[in-house]
DRENNULUM-81334 format. One record per atom (N, C-alpha, C): residue number from 1; chain; x, y, z; atom name. Coordinates in nm, 4 decimals. Example, Ala and Ser with C-alpha at 12.3 -4.5 7.8 and 13.67 -1.06 7.14 Angstrom:
% residues 2
1:A:1.3190:-0.5690:0.7800:N
1:A:1.2300:-0.4500:0.7800:CA
1:A:1.3200:-0.3300:0.7800:C
2:A:1.2850:-0.2250:0.7080:N
2:A:1.3670:-0.1060:0.7140:CA
2:A:1.2900:0.0030:0.7870:C
% end
This chain:
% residues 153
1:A:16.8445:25.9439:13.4241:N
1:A:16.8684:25.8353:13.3313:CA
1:A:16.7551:25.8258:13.2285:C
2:A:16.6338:25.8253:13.2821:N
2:A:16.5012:25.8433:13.1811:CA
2:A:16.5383:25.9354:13.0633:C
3:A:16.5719:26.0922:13.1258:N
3:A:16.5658:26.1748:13.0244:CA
3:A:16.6874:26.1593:12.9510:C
4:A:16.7962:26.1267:12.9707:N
4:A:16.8819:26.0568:12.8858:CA
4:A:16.8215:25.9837:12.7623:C
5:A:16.7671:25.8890:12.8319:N
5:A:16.6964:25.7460:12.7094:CA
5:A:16.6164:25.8247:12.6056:C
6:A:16.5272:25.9036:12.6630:N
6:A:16.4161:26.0068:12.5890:CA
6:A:16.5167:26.0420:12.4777:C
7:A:16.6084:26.1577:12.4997:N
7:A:16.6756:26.2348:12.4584:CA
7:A:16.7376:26.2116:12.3362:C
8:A:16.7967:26.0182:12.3842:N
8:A:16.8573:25.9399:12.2832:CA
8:A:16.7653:25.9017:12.2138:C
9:A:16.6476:25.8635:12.2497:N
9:A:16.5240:25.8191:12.1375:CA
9:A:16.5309:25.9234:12.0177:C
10:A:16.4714:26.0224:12.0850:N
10:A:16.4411:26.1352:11.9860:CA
10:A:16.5583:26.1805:11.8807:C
11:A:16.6847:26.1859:11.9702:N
11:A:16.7947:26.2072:11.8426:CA
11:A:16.8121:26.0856:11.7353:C
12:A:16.7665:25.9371:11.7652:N
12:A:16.7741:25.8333:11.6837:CA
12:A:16.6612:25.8664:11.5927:C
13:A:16.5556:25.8902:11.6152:N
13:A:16.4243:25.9225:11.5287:CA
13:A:16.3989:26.0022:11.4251:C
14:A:16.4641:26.1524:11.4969:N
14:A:16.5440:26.2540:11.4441:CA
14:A:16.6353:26.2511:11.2902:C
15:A:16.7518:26.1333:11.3454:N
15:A:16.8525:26.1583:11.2355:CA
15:A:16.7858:26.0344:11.1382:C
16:A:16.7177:25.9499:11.2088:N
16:A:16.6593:25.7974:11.0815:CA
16:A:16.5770:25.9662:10.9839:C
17:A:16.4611:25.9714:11.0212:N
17:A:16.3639:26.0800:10.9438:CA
17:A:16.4514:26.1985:10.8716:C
18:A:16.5442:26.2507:10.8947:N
18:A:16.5839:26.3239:10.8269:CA
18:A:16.6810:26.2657:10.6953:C
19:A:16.8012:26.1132:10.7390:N
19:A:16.8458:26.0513:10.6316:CA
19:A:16.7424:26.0276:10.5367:C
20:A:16.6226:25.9883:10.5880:N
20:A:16.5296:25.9261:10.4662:CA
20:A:16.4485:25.9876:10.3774:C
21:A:16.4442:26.1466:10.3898:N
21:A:16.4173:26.2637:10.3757:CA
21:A:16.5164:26.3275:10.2754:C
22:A:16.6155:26.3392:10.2981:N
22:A:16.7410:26.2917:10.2047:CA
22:A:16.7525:26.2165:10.1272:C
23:A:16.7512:26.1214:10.1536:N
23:A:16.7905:25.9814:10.0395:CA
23:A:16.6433:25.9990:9.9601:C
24:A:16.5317:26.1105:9.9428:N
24:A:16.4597:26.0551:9.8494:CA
24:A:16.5180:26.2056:9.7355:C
25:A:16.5429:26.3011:9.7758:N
25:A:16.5686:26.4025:9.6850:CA
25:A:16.6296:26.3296:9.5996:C
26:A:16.6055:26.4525:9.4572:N
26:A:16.6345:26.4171:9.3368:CA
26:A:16.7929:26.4477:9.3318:C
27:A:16.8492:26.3558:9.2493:N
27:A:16.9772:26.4057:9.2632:CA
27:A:17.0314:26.5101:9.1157:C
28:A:17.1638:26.5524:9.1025:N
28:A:17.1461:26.6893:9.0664:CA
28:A:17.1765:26.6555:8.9103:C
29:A:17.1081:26.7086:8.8187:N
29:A:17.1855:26.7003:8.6632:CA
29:A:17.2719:26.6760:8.6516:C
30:A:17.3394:26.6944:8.4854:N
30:A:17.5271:26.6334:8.5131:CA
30:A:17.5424:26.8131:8.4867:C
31:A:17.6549:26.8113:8.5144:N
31:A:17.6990:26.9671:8.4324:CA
31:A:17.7898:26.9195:8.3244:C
32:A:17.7801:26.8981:8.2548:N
32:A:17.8178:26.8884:8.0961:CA
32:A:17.6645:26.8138:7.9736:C
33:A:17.6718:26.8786:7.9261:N
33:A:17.6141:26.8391:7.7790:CA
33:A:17.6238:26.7608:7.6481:C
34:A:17.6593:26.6486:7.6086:N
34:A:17.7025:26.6013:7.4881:CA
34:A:17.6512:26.6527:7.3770:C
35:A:17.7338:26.7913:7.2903:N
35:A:17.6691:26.8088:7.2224:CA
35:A:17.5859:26.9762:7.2236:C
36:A:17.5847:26.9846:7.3445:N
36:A:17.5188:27.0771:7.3798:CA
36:A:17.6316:27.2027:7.4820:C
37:A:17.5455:27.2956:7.5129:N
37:A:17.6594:27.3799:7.6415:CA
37:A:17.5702:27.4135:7.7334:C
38:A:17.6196:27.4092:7.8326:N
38:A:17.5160:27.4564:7.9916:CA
38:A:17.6059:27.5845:8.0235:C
39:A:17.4891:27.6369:8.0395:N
39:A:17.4985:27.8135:8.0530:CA
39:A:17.4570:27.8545:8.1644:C
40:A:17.4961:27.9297:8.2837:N
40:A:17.4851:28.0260:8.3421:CA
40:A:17.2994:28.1070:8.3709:C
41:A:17.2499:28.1299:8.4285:N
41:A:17.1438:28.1989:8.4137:CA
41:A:17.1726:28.3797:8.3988:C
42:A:17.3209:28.4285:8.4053:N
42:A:17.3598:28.5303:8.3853:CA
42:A:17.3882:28.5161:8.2245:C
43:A:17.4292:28.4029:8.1388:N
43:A:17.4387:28.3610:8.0137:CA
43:A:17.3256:28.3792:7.9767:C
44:A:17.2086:28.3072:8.0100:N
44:A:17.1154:28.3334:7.9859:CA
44:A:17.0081:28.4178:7.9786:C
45:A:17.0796:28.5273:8.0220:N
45:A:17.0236:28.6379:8.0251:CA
45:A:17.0372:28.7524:7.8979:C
46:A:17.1523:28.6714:7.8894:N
46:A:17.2324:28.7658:7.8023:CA
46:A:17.1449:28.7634:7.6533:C
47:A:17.1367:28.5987:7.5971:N
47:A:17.0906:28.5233:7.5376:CA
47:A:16.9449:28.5975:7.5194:C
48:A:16.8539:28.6364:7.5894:N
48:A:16.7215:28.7177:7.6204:CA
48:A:16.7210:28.8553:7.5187:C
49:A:16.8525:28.9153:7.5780:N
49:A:16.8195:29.0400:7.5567:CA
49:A:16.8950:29.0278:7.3880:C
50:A:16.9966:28.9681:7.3519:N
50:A:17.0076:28.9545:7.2096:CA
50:A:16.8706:28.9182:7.1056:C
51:A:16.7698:28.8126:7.1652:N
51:A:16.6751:28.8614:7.1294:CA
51:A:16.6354:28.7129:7.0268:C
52:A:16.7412:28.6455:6.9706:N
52:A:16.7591:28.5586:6.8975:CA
52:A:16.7183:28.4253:6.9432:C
53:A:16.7696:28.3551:7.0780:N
53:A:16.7486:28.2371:7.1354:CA
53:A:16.5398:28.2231:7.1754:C
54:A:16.5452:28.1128:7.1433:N
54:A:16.4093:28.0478:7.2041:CA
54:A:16.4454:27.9769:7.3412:C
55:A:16.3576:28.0428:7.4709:N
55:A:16.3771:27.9702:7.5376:CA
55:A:16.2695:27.8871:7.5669:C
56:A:16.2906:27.7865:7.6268:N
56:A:16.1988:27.6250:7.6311:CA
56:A:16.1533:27.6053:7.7541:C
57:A:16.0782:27.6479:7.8337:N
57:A:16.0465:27.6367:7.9732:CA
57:A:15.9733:27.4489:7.9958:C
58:A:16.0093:27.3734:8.0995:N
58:A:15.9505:27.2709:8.0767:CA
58:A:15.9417:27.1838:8.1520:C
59:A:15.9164:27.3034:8.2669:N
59:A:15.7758:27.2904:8.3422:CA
59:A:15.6191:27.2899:8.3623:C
60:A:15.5946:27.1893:8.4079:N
60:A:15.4043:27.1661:8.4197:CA
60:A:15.3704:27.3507:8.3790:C
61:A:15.2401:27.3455:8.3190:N
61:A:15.1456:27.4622:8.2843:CA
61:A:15.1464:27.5493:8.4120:C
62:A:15.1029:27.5278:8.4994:N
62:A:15.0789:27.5644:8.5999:CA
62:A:15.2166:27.6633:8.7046:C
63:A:15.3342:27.6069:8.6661:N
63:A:15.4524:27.6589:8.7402:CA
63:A:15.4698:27.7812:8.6486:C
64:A:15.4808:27.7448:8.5136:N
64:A:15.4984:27.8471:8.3937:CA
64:A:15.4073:27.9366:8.4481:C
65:A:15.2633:27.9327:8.4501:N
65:A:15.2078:28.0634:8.4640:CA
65:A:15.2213:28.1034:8.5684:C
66:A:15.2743:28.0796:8.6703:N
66:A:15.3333:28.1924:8.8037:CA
66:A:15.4514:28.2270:8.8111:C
67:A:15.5198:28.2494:8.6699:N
67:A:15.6072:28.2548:8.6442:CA
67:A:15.7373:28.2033:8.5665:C
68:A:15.7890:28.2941:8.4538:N
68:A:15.8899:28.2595:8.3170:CA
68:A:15.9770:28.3294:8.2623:C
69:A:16.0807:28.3092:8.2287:N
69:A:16.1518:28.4135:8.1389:CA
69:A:16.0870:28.4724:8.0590:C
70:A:16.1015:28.5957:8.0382:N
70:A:16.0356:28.6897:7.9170:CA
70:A:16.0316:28.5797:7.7742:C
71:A:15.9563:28.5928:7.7156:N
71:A:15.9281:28.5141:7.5782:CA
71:A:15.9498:28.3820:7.5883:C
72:A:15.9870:28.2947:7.6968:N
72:A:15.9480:28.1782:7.7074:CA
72:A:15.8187:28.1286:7.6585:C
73:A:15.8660:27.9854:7.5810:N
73:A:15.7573:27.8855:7.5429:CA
73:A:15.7465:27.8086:7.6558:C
74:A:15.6264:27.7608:7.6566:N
74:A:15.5565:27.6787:7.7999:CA
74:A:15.5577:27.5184:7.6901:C
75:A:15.7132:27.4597:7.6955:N
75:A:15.6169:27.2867:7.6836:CA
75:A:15.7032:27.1892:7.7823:C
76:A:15.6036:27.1832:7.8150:N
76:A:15.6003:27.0683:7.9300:CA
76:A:15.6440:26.9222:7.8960:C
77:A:15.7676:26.9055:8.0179:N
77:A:15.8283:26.7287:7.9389:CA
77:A:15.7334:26.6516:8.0631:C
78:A:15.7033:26.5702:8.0279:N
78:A:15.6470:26.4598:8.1038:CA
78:A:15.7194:26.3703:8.1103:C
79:A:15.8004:26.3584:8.2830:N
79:A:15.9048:26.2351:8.2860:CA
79:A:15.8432:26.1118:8.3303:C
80:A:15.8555:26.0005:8.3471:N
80:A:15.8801:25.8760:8.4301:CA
80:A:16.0187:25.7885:8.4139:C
81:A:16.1214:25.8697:8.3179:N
81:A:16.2218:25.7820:8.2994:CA
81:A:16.2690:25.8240:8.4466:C
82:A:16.4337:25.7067:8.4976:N
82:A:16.4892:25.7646:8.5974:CA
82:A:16.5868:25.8866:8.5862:C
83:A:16.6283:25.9552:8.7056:N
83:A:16.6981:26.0340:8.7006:CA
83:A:16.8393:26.0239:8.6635:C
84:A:16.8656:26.0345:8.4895:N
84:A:17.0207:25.9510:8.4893:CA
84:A:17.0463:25.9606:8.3204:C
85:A:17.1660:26.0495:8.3275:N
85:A:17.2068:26.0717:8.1718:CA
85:A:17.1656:25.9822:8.0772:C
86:A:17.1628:25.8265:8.0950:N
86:A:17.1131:25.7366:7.9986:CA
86:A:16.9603:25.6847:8.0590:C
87:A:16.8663:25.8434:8.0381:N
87:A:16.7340:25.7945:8.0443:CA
87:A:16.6527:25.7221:7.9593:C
88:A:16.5861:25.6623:7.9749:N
88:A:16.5216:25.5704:7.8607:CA
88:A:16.3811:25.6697:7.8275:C
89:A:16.4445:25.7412:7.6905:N
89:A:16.2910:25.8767:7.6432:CA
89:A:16.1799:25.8592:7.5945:C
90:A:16.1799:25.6771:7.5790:N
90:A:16.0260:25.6288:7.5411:CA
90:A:15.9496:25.6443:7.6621:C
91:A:15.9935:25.6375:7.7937:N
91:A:15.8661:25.6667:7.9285:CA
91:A:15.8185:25.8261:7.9382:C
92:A:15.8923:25.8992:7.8501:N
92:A:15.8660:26.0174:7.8476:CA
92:A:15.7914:26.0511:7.7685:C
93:A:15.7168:26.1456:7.7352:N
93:A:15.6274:26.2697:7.6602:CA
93:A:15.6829:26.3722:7.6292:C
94:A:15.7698:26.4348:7.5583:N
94:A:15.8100:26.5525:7.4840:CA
94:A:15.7712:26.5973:7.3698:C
95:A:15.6723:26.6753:7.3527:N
95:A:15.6221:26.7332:7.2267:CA
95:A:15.7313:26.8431:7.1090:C
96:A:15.8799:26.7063:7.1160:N
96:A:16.0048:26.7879:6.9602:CA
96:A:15.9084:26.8745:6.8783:C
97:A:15.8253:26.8490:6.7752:N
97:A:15.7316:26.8861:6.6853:CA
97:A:15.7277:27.0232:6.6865:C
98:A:15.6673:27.0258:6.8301:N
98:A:15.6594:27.1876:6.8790:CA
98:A:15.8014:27.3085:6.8606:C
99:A:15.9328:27.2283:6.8761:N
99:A:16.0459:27.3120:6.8515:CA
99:A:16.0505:27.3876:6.6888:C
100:A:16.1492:27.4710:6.7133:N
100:A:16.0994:27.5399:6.5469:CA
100:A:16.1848:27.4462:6.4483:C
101:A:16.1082:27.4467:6.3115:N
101:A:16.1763:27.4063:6.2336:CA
101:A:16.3169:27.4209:6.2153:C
102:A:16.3697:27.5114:6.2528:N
102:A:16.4790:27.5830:6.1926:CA
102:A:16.5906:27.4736:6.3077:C
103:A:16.6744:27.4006:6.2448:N
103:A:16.7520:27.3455:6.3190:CA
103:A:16.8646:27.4325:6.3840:C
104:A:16.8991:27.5218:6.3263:N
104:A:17.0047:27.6067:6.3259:CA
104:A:16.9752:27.7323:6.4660:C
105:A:16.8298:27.6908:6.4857:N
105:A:16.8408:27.7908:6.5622:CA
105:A:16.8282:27.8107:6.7394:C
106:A:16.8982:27.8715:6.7811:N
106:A:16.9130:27.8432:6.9331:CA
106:A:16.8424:27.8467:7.0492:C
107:A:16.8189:27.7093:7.1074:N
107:A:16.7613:27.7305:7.2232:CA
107:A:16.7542:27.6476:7.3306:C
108:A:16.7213:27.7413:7.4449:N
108:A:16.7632:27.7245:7.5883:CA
108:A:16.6819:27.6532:7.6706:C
109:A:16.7060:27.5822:7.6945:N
109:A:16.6184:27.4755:7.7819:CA
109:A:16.6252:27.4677:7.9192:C
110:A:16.5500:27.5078:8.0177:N
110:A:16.5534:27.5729:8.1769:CA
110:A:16.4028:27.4387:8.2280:C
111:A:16.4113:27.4629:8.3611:N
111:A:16.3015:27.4014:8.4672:CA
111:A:16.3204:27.4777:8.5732:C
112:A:16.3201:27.3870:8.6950:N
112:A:16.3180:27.4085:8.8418:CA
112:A:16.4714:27.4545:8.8666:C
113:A:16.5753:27.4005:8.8095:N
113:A:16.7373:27.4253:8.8748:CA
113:A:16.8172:27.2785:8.9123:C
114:A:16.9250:27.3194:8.9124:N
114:A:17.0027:27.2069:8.9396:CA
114:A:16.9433:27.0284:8.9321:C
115:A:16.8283:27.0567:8.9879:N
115:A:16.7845:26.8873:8.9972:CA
115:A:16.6480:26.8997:8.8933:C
116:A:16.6215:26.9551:8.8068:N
116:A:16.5863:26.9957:8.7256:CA
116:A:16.5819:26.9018:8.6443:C
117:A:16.5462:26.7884:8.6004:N
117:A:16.5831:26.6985:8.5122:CA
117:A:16.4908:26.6757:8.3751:C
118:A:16.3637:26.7786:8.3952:N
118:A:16.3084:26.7632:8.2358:CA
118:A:16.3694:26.8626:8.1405:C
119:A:16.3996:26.9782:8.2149:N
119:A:16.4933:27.0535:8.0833:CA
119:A:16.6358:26.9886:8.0153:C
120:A:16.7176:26.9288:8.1343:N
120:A:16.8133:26.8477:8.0698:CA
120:A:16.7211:26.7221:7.9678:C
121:A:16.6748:26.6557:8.0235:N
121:A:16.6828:26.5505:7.9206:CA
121:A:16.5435:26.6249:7.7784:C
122:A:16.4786:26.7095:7.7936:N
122:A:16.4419:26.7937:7.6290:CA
122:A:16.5841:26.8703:7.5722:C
123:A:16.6672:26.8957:7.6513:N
123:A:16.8114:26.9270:7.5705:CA
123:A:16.8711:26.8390:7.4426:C
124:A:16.8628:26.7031:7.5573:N
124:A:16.9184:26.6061:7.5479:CA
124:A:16.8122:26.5414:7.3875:C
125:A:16.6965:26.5143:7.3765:N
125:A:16.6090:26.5222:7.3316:CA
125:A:16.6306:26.5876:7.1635:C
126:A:16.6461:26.7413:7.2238:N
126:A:16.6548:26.8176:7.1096:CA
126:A:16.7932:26.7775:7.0395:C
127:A:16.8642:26.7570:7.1071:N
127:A:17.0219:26.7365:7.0269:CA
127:A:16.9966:26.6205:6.9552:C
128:A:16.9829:26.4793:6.9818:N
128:A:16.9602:26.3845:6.9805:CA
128:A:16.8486:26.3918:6.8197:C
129:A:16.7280:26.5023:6.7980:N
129:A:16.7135:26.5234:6.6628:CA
129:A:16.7625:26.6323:6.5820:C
130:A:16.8973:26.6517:6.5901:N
130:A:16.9500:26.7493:6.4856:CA
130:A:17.0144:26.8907:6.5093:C
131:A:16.9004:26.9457:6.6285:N
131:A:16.9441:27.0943:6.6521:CA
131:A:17.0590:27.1118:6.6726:C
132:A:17.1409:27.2104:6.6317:N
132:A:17.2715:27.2269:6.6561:CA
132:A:17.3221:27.3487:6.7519:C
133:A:17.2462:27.4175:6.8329:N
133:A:17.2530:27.5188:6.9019:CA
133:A:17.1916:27.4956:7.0024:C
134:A:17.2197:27.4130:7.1008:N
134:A:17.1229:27.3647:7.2183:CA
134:A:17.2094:27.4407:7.3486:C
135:A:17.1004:27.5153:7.4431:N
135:A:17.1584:27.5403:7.5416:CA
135:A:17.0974:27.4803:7.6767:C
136:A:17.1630:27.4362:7.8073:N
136:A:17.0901:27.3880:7.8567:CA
136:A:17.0841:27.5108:8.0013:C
137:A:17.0203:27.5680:8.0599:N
137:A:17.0271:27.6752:8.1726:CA
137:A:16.9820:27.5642:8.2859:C
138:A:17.0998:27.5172:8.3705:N
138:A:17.0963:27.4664:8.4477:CA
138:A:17.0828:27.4972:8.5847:C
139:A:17.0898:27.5817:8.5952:N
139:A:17.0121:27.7165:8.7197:CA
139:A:16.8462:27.7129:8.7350:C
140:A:16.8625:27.6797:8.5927:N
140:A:16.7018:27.7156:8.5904:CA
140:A:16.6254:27.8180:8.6696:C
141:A:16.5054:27.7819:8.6503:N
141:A:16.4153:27.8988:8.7237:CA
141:A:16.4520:27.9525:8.8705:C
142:A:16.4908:27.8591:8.9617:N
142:A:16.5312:27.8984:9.0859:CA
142:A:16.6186:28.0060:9.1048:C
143:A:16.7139:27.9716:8.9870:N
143:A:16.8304:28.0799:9.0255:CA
143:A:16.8042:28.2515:8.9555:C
144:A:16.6908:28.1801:8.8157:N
144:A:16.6953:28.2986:8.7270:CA
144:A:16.6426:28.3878:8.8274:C
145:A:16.4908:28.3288:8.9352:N
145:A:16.3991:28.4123:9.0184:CA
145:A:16.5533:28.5040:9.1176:C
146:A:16.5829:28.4249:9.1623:N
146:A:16.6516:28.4386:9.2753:CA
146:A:16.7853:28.5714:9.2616:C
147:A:16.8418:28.5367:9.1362:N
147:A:16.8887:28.6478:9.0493:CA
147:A:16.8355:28.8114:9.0158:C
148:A:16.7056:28.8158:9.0545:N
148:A:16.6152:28.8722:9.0669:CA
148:A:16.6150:28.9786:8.8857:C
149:A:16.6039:28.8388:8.7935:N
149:A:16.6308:28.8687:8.6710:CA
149:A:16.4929:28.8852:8.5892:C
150:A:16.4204:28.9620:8.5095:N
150:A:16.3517:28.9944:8.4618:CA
150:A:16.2283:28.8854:8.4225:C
151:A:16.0840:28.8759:8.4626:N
151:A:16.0105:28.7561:8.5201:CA
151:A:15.8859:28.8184:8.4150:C
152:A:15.8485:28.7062:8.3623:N
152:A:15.6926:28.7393:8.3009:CA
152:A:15.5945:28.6374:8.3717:C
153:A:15.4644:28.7019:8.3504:N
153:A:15.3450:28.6646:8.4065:CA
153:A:15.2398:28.6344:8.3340:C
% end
C-alpha cells in the first residue's frame, strides 16, 4: 500500500512539473503573413542560390555567429512585446534603417523556427514600412540546420 501511495505521489509530481513546463513554451507563429509569404526553408534555399534575396537573420549576435545562412545579415530584434500577431512594436527594438533602401527588394526574414517570433514580427515590421517583397522562413534556423542546408561561420 506504501509503495502504491509513493508511486501515486511521484506520478502526481511528475505530470504537475511537466504541464507547467509546457504551459510556459512559446507558442508557435501564425503561418500566414499579411502582406507578406512564408516560405519553406527548401524555398529558401532556393532564394540563396538565385542570389538576389537579402536574408535577415534575427537572432541575438551570439547565435548568428555559431551559425547562418550563407550571406545572411546579423540584426537582431529585441522583443518584450507578447507573443501574438497584434504585438505592440513600441516594446521592441528593430533597427528598419539597417534594411536596404531599395523597397522593391526581397527579403527573408528567419530566427530559431516555428516559435520563432522575432523574425515574424521584423517581417511584420518590414511590411508595415513599405517593402513589398517580404519573405518570412518560418522553419527558420532549426530546420534550415537540420535540412543539413549550406551553413556559414
Amino acid at each position: 500500500m506504501q509503495r502504491a501511495f509513493r508511486t501515486l505521489v511521484a506520478l502526481v509530481v511528475g505530470t504537475t512539473l511537466l504541464s507547467t513546463a509546457l504551459a510556459g513554451d512559446k507558442p508557435q507563429t501564425p503561418g500566414q503573413l499579411a502582406g507578406g509569404e512564408v516560405i519553406s526553408v527548401e524555398r529558401g534555399q532556393a532564394l540563396v542560390a538565385e542570389g538576389q534575396a537579402v536574408f535577415v537573420d534575427t537572432r541575438n549576435p551570439l547565435n548568428f555567429g555559431k551559425g547562418h545562412v550563407p550571406g545572411a545579415m546579423a540584426l537582431a530584434y529585441r522583443e518584450k512585446s507578447a507573443y501574438a500577431d497584434d504585438f505592440d512594436a513600441g516594446l521592441d527594438q528593430f533597427a528598419l534603417e539597417r534594411l536596404p533602401g531599395d523597397k522593391q527588394a526581397p527579403l527573408v526574414f528567419y530566427s530559431d523556427g516555428p516559435t520563432g517570433w522575432k523574425s515574424y514580427k521584423a517581417a511584420v515590421l518590414a511590411i508595415r514600412a513599405g517593402y513589398a517583397r517580404v519573405y518570412y522562413m518560418r522553419g527558420g534556423w532549426a530546420q534550415w540546420e537540420a535540412a543539413g542546408l549550406p551553413v556559414e561561420r
